[in-house]
N, C-alpha and C positions, 0 to 999 in steps of 0.2 A: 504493500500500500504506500509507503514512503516514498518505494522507483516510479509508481506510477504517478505519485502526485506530484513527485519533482519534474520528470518527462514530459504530463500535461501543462501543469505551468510554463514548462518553455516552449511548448507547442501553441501553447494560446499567446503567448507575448508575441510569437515569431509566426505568426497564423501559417502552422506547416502541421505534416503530420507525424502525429507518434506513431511507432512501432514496436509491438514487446517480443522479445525474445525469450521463449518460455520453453525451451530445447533442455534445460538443465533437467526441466522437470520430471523428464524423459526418463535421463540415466542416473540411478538412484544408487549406484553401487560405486565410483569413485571415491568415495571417501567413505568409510565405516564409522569415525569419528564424528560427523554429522547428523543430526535431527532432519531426514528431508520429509518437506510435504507435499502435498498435490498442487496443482496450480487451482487456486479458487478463485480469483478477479471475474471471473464472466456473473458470478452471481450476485453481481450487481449492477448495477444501469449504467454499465461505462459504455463508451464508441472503442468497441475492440479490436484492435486490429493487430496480425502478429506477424512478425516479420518471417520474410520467406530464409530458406536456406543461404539464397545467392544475397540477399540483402544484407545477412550478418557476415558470412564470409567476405563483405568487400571491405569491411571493417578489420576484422579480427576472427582467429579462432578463438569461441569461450570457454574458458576453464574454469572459471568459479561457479558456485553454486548461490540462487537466489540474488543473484548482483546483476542481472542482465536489462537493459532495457535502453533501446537505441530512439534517439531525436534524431527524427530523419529533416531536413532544409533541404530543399530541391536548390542548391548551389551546385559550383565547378567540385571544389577541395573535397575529400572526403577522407575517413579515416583515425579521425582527432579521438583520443580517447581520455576519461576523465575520471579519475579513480579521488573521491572523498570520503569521508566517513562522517562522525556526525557535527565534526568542525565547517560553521560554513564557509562557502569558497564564492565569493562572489564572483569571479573568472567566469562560472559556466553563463553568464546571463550574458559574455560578452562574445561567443564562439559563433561565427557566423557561417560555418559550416555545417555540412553532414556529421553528426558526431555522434558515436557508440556512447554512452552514461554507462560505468560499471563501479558501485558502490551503494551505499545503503541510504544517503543523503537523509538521515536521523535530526530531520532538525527543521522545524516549521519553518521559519523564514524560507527554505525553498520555495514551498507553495503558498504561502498564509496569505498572497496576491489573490487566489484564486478560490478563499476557504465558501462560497455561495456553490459556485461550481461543484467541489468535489463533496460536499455535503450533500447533496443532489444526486449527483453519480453514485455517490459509496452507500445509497441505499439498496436494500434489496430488491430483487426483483417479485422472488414467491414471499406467499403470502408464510407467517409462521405456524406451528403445527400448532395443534389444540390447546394444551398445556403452557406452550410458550405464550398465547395469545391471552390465556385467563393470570397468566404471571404478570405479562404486561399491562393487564387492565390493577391488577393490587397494585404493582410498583408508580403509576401513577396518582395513584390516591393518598400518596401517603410522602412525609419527608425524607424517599426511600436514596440510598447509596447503595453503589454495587462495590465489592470489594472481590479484588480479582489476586486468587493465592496461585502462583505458577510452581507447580513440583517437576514431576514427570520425567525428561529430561535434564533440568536443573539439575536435580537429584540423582538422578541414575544416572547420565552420561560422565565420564567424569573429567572428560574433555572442556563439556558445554561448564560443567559444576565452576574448574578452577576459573572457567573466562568471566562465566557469569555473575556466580554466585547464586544465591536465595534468598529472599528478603524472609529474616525472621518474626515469629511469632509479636517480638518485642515491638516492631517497626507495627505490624498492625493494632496492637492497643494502642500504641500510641498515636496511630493516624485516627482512629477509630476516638479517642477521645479530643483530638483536636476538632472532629468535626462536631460531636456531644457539645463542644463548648461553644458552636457557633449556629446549630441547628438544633430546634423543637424535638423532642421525641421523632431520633431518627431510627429507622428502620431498614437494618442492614442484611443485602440481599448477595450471598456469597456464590462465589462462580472459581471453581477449582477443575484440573485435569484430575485432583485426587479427593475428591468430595469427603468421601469419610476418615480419610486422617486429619481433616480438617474437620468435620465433627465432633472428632474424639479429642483434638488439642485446641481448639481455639474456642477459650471462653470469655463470655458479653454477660453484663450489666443489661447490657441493650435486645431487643427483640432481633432474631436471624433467622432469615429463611434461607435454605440452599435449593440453590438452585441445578436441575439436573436432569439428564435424557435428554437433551437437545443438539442441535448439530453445532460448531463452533461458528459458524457466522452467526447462527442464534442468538448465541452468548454474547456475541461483539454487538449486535443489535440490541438486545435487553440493556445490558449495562452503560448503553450510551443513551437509554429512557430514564435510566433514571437521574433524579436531582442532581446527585452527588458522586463524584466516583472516590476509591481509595486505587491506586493502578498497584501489580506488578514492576520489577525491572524488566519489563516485555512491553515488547512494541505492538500485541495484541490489544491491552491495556489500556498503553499511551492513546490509542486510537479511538477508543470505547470515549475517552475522557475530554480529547478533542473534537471529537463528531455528537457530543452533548450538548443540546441547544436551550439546556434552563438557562437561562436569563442573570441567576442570581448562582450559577452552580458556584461547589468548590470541589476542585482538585487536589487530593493530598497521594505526592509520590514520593520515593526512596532520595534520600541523597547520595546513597549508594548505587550507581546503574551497572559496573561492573565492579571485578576484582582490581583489573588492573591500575592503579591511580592515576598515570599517564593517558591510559582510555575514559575511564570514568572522568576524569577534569574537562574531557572536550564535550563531554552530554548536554545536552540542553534541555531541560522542562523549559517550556511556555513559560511567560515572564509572573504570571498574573498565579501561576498553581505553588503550592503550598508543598516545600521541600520537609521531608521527617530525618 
């Protein structure tokens, strides 16, 4: 979601077309060390269009995983390629070429030109299943927060463990009480890959309901109705808490995003969300 909304932003500035390169998604055995997923972007109202074979080979061959996604400019020059992470680079708003984008571009200022647009787009298309739909109708009646605990990989991989880390138990009481201090009898609505170790360890003062059997854009959709988010160090999270259109929301994320302190200093939360 990050490649695509940095790609569409410069495709709307430079009124040309995007093209996504979704090849990776393909070959899931290159790396064992890696968490890979399916490609899910069409199940949302994007203009999708994906580039052909010959159109990334006149670029580059791609080797990374989840880093692909080419701005196409019907110019001469071709071939520029643009590797950032989540430090912003204002350079790419100045390439007037054909250029391959390979990087995670983690950092609103990319697209926050275009946040109407992609709030629009990053809707879903099908409707929610039953369940999801009577979840959605409680989460709106009430002072409700989603609070999003990411294990899974975190935890088991121990690859992803050392990069990433896991925001602990501690970081959510504590985010969990800064919101108590600033909202009415709030009503927190948990959303985990590991549902019941978070039952059995995370305990509230406060009312909780978990949330669960739904698909994961489900979840990305629920958690972005409601009021208030608490995110993960996850860019599934970050997303939920970004594409929340309360008026009065708050945001409460990690100050921790990774292990590494050199990665983690270049993270950026949104200016206006609340660091724990």
């Amino acid at each position: 979601m990050f490649q695509y909304a940095c790609g569409r932003f410069l495709s709307e500035i430079k009124h040309t077309d995007l093209q996504l390169d979704v090849k990776s998604f393909q070959d899931k055995s290159s790396n064992p060390d890696l968490t890979y997923r399916d490609y899910q972007l069409r199940i949302f109202n994007i203009d999708e269009k994906l580039a052909s074979e010959k159109d990334v080979q006149s670029f580059i061959k791609p080797k990374s995983f989840l880093k692909k996604i080419i701005f196409k400019i019907r110019q001469k020059s071709r071939g520029k390629i643009i590797a950032t992470d989540s430090n912003y680079d204002l350079n790419i708003l100045d390439k007037e070429s054909d250029i391959y984008l390979d990087g995670y571009f983690q950092n609103e200022k990319y697209f926050i030109g275009i946040k109407d647009i992609l709030s629009k787009e990053f809707s879903l298309k099908d409707r929610l299943n039953a369940s999801y739909s009577e979840m959605q109708n409680q989460i709106s009646i009430c002072n409700s927060v989603s609070i999003h605990i990411r294990r899974g990989d975190y935890v088991n991989n121990s690859v992803t463990n050392n990069y990433h880390g896991v925001c602990g138990l501690d970081y959510y009481k504590k985010a969990m009480s800064v919101i108590a201090e600033k909202v009415t009898e709030p009503r927190f609505f948990i959303f985990s890959d590991d549902v019941n170790w978070v039952r059995e360890n995370l305990k509230s003062q406060w009312p909780l309901t978990f949330v669960s059997g739904g698909k994961s854009f489900e979840d990305l959709f629920l958690m972005s109705q409601c009021k208030h988010n608490i995110i993960a160090n996850s860019s599934f999270s970050w997303w939920a808490g970004w594409l929340n259109k309360y008026p009065e929301k708050i945001v409460v994320g990690p100050l921790k995003w990774f292990n590494d302190p050199k990665i983690n200093a270049g993270f950026n939360l949104p200016e206006k969300w609340i660091r724990v």
